[in-house]
C-alpha positions in Angstrom: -41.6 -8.1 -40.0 -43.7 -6.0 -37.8 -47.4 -7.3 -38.6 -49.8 -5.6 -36.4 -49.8 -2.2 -34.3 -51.9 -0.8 -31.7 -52.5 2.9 -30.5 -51.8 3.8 -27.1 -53.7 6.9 -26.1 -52.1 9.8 -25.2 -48.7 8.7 -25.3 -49.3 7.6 -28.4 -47.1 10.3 -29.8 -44.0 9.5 -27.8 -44.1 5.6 -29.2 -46.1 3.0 -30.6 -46.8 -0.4 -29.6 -45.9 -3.1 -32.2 -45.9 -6.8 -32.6 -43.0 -9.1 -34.0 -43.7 -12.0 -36.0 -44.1 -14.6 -33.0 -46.5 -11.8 -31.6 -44.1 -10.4 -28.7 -45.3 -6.8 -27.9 -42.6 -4.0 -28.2 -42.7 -0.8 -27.5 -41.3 1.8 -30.1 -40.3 5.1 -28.4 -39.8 8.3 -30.5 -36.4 10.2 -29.3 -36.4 12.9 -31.5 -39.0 15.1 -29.0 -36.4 15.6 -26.1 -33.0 16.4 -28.2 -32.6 19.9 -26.8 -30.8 22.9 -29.4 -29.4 26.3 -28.6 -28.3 28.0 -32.1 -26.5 31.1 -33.1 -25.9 33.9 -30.6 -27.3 32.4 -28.1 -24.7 29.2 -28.3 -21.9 31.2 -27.9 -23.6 33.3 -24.6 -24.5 30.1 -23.1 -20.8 28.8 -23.7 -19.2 31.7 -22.6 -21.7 31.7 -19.4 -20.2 27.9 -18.6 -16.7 29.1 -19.0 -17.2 32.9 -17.0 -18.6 29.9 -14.0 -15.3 27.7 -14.4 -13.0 30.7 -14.3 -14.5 32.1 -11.9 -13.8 29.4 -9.0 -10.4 29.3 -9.6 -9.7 33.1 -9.6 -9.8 33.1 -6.0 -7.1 30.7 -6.1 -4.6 32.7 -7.9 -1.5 34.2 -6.5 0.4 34.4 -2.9 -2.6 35.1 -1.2 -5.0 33.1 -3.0 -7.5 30.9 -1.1 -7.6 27.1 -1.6 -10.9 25.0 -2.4 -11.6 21.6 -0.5 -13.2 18.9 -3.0 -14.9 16.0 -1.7 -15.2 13.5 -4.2 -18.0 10.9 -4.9 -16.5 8.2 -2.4 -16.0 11.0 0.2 -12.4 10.9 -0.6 -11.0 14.7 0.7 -9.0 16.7 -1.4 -7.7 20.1 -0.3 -5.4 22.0 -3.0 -4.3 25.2 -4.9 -3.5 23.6 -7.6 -5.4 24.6 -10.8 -5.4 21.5 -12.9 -6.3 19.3 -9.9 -9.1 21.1 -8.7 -10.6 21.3 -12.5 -10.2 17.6 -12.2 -11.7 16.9 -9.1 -14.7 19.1 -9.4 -16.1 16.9 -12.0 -17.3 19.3 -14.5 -20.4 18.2 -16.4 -20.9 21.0 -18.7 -19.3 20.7 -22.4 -17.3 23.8 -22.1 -16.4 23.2 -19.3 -15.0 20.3 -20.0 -12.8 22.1 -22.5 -11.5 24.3 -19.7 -10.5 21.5 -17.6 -8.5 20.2 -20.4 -7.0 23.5 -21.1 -5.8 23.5 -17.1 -4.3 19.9 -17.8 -2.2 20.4 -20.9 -0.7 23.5 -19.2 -0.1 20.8 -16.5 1.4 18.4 -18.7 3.3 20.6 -20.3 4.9 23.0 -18.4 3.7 21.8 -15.0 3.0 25.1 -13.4 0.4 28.4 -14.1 -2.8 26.0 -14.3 -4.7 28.4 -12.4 -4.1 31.7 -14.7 -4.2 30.1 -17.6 -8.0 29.2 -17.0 -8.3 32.6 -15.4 -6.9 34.7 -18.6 -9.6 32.2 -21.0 -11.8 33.4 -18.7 -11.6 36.6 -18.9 -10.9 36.4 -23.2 -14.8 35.2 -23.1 -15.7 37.9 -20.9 -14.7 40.1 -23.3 -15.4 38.2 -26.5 -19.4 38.5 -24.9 -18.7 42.2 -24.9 -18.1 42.3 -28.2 -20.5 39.6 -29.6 -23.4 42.4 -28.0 -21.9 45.0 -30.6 -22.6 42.6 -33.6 -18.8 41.4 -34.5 -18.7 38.4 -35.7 -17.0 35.8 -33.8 -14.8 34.8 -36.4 -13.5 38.3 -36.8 -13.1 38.2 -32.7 -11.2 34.8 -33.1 -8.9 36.2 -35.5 -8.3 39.5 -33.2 -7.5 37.4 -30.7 -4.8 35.4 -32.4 -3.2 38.3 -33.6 -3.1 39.7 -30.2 -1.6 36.8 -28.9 1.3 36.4 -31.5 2.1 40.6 -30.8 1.8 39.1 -26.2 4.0 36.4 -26.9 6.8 38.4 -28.9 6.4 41.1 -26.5 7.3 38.7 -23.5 10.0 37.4 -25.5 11.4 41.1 -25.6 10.7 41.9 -22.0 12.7 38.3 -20.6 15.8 38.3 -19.2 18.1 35.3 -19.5 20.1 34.2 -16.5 22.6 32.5 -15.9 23.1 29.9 -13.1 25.9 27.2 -12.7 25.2 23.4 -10.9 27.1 25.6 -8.3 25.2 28.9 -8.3 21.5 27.9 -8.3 20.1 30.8 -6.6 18.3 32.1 -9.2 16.6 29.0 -9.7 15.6 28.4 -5.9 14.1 32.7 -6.2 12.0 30.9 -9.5 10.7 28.1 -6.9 9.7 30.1 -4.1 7.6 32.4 -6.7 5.8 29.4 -7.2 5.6 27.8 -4.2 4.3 31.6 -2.5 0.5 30.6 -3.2 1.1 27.3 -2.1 0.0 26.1 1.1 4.2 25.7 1.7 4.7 29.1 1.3 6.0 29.4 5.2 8.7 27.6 4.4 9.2 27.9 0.6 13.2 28.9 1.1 13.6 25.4 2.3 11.0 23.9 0.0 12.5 25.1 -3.1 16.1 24.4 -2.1 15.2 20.7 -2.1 13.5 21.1 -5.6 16.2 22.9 -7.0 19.2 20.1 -5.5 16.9 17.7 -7.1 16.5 19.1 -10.2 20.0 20.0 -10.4 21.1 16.1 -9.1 19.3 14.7 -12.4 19.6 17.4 -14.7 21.6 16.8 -18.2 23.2 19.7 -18.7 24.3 18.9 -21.8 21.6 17.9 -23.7 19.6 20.3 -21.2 17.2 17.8 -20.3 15.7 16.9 -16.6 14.2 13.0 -16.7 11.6 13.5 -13.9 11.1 9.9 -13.5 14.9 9.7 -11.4 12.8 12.2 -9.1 10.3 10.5 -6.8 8.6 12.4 -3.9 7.4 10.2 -1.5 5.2 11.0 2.0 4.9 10.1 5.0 2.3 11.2 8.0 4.1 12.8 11.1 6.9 14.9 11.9 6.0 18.9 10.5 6.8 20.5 7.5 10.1 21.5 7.8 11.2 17.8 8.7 10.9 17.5 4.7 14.3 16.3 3.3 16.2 15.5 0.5 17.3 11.8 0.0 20.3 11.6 -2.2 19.1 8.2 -3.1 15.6 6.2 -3.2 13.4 5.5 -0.1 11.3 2.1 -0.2 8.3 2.3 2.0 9.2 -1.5 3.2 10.9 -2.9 5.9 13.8 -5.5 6.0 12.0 -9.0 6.1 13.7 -10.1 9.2 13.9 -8.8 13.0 17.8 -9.9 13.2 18.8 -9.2 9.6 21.6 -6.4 9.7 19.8 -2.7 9.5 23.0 -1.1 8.1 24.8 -2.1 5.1 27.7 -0.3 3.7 29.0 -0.5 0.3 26.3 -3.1 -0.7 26.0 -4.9 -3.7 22.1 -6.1 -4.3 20.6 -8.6 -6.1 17.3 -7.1 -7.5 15.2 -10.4 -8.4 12.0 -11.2 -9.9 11.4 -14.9 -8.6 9.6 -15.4 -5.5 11.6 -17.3 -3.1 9.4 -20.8 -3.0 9.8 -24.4 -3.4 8.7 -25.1 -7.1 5.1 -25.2 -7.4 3.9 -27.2 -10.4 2.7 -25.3 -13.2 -0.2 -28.1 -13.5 -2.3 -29.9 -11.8 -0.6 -33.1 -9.6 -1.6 -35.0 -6.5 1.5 -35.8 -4.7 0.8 -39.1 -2.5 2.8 -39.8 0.7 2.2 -42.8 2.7 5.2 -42.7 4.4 7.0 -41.1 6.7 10.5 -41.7 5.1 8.6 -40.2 1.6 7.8 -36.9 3.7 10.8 -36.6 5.1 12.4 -37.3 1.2 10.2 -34.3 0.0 11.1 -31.9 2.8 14.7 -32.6 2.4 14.0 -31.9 -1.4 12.8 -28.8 -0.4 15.5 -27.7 1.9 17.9 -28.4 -0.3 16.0 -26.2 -2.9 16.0 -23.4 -0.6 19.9 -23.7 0.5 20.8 -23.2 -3.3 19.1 -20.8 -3.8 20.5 -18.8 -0.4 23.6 -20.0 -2.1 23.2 -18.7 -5.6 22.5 -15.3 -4.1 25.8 -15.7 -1.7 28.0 -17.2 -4.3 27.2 -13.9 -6.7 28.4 -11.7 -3.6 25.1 -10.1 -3.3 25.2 -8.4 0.6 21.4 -7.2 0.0 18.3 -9.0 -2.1 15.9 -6.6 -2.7 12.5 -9.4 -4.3 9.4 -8.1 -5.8 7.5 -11.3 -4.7 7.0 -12.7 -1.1 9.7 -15.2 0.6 8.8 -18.7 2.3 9.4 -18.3 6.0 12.4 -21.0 5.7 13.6 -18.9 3.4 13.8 -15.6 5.6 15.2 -18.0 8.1 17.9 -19.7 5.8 19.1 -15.8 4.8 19.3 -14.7 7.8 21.8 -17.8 8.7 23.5 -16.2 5.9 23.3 -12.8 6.7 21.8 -12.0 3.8 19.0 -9.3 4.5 16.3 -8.9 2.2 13.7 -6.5 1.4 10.6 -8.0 -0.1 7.2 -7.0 -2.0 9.1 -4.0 -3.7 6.5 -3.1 -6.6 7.6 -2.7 -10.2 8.3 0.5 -10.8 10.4 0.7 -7.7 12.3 -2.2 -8.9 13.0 -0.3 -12.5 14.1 3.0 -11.0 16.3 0.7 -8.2 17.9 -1.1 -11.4 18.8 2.3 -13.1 19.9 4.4 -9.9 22.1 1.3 -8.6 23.1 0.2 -12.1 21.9 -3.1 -11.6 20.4 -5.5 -13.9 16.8 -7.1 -12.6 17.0 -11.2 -12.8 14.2 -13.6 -13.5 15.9 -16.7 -12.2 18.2 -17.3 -10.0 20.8 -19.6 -12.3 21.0 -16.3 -13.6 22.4 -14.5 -10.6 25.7 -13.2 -11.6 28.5 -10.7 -9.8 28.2 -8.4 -13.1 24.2 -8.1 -12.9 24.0 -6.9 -9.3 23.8 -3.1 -8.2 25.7 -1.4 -5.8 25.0 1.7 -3.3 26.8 3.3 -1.0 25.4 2.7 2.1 21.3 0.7 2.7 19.9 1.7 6.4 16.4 0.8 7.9 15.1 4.5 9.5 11.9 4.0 11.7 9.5 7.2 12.3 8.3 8.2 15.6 6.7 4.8 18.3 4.7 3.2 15.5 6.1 0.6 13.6 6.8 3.0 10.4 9.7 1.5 8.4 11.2 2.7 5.6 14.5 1.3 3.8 16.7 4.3 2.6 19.4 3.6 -0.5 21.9 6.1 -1.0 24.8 7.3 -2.9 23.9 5.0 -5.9 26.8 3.7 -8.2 25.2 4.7 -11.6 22.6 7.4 -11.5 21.7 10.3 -9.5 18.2 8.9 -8.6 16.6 11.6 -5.8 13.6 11.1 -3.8 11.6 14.4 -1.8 10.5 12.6 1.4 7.7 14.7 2.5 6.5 15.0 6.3 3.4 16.4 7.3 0.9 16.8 10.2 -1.9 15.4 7.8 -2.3 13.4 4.7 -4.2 16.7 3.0 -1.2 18.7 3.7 1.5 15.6 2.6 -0.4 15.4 -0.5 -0.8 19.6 -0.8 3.0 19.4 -0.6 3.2 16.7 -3.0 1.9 19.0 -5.9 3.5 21.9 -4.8 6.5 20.4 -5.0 5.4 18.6 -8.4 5.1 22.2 -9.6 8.2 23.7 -8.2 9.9 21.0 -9.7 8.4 21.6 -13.2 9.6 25.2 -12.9 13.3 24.0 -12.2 12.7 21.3 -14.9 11.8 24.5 -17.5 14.4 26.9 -16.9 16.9 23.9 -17.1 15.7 23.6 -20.7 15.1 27.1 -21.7 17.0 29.8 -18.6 14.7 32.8 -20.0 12.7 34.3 -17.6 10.0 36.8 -17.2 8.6 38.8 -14.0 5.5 37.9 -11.8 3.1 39.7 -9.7 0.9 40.4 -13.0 3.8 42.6 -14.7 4.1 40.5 -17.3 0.5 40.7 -18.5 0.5 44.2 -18.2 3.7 44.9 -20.0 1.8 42.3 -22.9 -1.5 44.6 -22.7 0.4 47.6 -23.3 2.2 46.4 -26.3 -0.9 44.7 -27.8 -2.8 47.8 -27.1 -0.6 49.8 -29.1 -0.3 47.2 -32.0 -3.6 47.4 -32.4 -3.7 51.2 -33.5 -2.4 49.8 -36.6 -4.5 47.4 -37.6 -7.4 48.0 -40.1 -10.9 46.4 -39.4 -12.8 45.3 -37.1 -10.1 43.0 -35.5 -8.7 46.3 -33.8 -11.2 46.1 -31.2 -10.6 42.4 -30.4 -7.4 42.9 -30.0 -8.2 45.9 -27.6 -10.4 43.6 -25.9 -7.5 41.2 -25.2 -5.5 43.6 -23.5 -8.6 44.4 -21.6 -8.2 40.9 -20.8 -4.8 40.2 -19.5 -5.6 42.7 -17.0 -7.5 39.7 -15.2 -4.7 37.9 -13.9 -3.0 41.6 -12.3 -6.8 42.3 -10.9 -7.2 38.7 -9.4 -3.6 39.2 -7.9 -4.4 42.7 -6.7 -8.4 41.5 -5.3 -7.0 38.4 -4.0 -4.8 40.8 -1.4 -7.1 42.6 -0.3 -6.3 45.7 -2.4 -8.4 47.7 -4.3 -8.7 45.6 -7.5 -9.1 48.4 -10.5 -7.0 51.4 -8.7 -4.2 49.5 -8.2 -4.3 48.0 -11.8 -4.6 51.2 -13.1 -1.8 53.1 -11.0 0.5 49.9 -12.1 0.1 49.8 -15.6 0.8 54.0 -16.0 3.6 54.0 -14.3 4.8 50.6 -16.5 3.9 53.0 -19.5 5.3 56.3 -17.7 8.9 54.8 -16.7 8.7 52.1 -19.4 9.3 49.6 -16.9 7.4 46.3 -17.8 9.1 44.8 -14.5 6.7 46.8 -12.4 3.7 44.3 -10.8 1.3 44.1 -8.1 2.6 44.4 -4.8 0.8 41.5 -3.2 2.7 41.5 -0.1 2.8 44.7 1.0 6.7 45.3 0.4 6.2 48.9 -0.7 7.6 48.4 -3.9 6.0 47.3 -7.1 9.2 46.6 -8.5 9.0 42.9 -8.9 12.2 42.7 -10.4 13.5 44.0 -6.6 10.9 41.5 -5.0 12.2 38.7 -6.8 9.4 37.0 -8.7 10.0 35.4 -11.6 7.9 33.3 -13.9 9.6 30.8 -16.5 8.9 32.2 -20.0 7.9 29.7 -21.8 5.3 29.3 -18.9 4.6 32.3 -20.0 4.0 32.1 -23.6 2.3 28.8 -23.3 -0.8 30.3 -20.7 -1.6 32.6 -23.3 -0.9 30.2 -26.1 -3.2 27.8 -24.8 -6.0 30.2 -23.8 -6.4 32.0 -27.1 -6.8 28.5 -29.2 -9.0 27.1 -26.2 -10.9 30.4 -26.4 -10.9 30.5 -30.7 -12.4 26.9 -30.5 -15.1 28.0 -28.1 -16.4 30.9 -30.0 -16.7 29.0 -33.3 -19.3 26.9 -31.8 -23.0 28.1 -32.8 -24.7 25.1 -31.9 -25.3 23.0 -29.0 -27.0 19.9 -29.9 -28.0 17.8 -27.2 -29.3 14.6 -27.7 -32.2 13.5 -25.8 -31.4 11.5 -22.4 -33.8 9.0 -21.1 -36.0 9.4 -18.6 
């Protein structure tokens, strides 16, 4: 019950001053007078404005001579990347549109792992040209629909225009010319033959190739500072970033057989709360032979199982360590979780919460277990190889700096993904912008048939896909619109829709002679993506903000 209220001047308009009923003075505050509103037209050239800004920092980026951005996050954290999706992410985008475009980047991420940078460029330039059209009074509805028209006629055309290739688990090569296209505008791209060799030999270690499936969790690229880039290798097992717990514990096993466990190796602790009084010596003495004797059965357990290697995800006692290497038993321990899952899997061993439990039939085996130590520090890493059940791969990455080892990291994510795609679908299109052109043609033409206003739209997307060939083409240093333009009539001269920008000077525009491919469904997804993404955006006609407090 508010019972009394009082003016307050000026600001009497923003709120009022009111009393409960044990006469506490509150202050009501109005919030309707700072909700900001942009309507209509002006909604969608404010939108479009955002997005135009978005697309625009990544367009440099694009392609094998692209540039890459450095990000320096809140915490000072430094990120330095090509990658599309990760620098939408990292640049913390606080506009609403924005936002939507940073989501567009991930899905295509997610999805097919590679092309986050043009699909964010070809929405781009759909809203460039959606503006265009919005100034000559079409509705945007009418533009939407265009649009999706124009994609379905893009996306059949690149169906037409892929070629599907074959390639064997012995014949990858086509697959490793896929990876180096994408790894060209990455930072790798000195030594992208080697790069995407390894990708592919892991792709193809862990590939299904019956049910034409790739589980990228058996793939697990791990880093490490030093060395140079072309130290990178292919372990045909998994690579722990630990050490073996003790000094004189053997550094090579062969043929082991390992006990993945889940207990910590401890005396008992009581789950609650005693007081243990000793008041004499012969009762300490009791309790530490207690102890021992704990210890020695477990050493034992692990022995009597035939275990040759106990690999623990929690810390040992030090008498422990001691009492296994009496035992030659070496051990590795703090190995997180989700090493200790993809161990179990790749060595086909079963991971055991107690040690009564410890039986020959639950442990793993591997070929051969060896400690490798990196340069004068002490850098240790425990390498597990030719596993008994899976074909569990790990990318171990070496680099001058941690930038570049993590640049390589999503290089290699990428290149991956790309292997991972034409495992599951071997169609495959051609890069260096012919694609997009070959797509504009055929829309282009389509679009002489269609009645109405959506005609024009669907013009305007063809304008569009020339975006990605123009960012290629400014990106090297050519000029941007000649060079579009000479491509795309001979493409419709010569009927060639293999014939792309030349962004490295080769002398021929034949990308089908360069060798760069793009995965299709790649492909069809970028423009998939960017015409709903680009749809959604144009419905809007209102931006409601509600009002923040000062």
């Amino acid at each position: 019950g508010i019972t009394r209220r009082a003016g307050l001047g000026d600001d009497a308009a923003k709120m009022s001053l009111a009393f409960d009923e044990f006469g506490r003075p509150f202050l009501i505050v109005k919030e309707q007078g700072s909700k900001s509103r942009i309507r209509g037209i002006d909604a969608q050239k404010a939108n479009i404005q955002a997005a135009k800004a978005v697309a625009r920092t990544l367009r440099s980026s694009l392609g094998p001579k692209g540039m890459d951005k450095i990000l320096q996050s809140g915490d000072g954290d430094i990120t330095i990347t090509n990658d599309g999706a990760t620098i939408l992410q990292e640049m913390e985008v606080e506009h609403q549109i924005g936002k939507l475009l940073v989501e567009l980047s991930r899905s295509q991420d997610y999805e097919i792992g590679d092309g986050t940078t043009g699909v964010v460029v070809l929405a781009g330039s759909l809203l460039e040209q959606a503006e265009v059209l919005l100034d000559r009074g079409i509705h945007p509805l009418r533009i939407a629909e265009g649009f999706e028209m124009a994609s379905k006629v893009a996306v059949a055309e690149l169906e037409r225009i892929s070629e599907t290739f074959e390639f064997s688990a012995t014949d990858a090569e086509p697959l490793i010319r896929t990876c180096m296209t994408t790894l060209s505008s990455k930072i790798v791209n000195r030594c992208k033959r080697e790069m995407a060799e390894i990708c592919v030999k892991a792709v193809m270690a862990v590939a299904d190739f019956e049910r034409r499936d790739v589980n990228l969790d058996l793939i697990k690229v791990e880093g490490k500072v030093g060395g140079k880039l072309e130290d990178t290798v292919l372990v045909n097992g998994i690579v722990l970033d630990k050490d073996i717990s003790h000094p004189q514990m053997a550094k090579v096993i062969k043929d082991a057989k390992i006990a993945i466990l889940t207990c910590p190796f401890e005396p008992p602790k009581p789950k609650t709360k005693h007081k243990i009084d000793i008041d004499t010596a012969e009762k300490y003495e009791e309790l530490r032979q207690q102890e021992e004797k704990y210890f020695k059965d477990m050493v034992q357990q692990c022995k009597d199982s035939g275990a040759t290697l106990i690999i623990c995800q929690w810390g040992f006692d030090d008498e422990a360590n001691h009492l296994l290497m009496h035992e030659k038993l070496p051990a590795i321990r703090w190995v997180g979780g989700v090493e200790l899952e993809l161990l179990a899997i790749a060595t086909g061993g079963r991971i055991v919460p107690r040690f009564q439990e410890l039986t020959p039939e639950k442990l793993g085996s591997a070929g051969s277990v060896k400690e490798v130590s990196f340069g004068t520090t002490k850098d240790r890493m425990v390498v597990i190889e030719d596993c008994a059940a899976s074909k569990a791969v790990t990318v171990f990455v070496r680099g001058g700096n941690k930038m570049m080892i993590e640049e390589t990291k999503r290089s290699l994510h990428d290149a991956i993904c790309v292997a991972r795609n034409l495992v599951r679908s071997n169609k495959i299109v051609y890069g260096g912008g012919s694609a997009e052109l070959a797509c504009g043609i055929a829309v282009e033409e389509a679009a002489d048939n269609i009645p109405g206003v959506e005609q024009y739209a669907m013009r305007a997307f063809a304008e569009a896909l020339d975006a990605v060939p123009t960012a290629l083409a400014e990106n090297s240093g050519l000029a941007p619109i000649e060079t579009v333009a000479m491509v795309k009539s001979q493409q419709l001269k010569e009927k060639n829709p293999y014939l792309g920008v030349d962004c490295k000077e080769t002398g021929t525009n034949d990308m089908k002679e360069q060798g760069v491919f793009e995965t299709l469904i790649g492909k069809q997804q970028q423009m998939l993506l960017a015409t709903q993404v680009v749809k959604l955006i144009l419905k809007i006609d209102d931006v409601i903000t509600s009002g923040k407090y000062d």
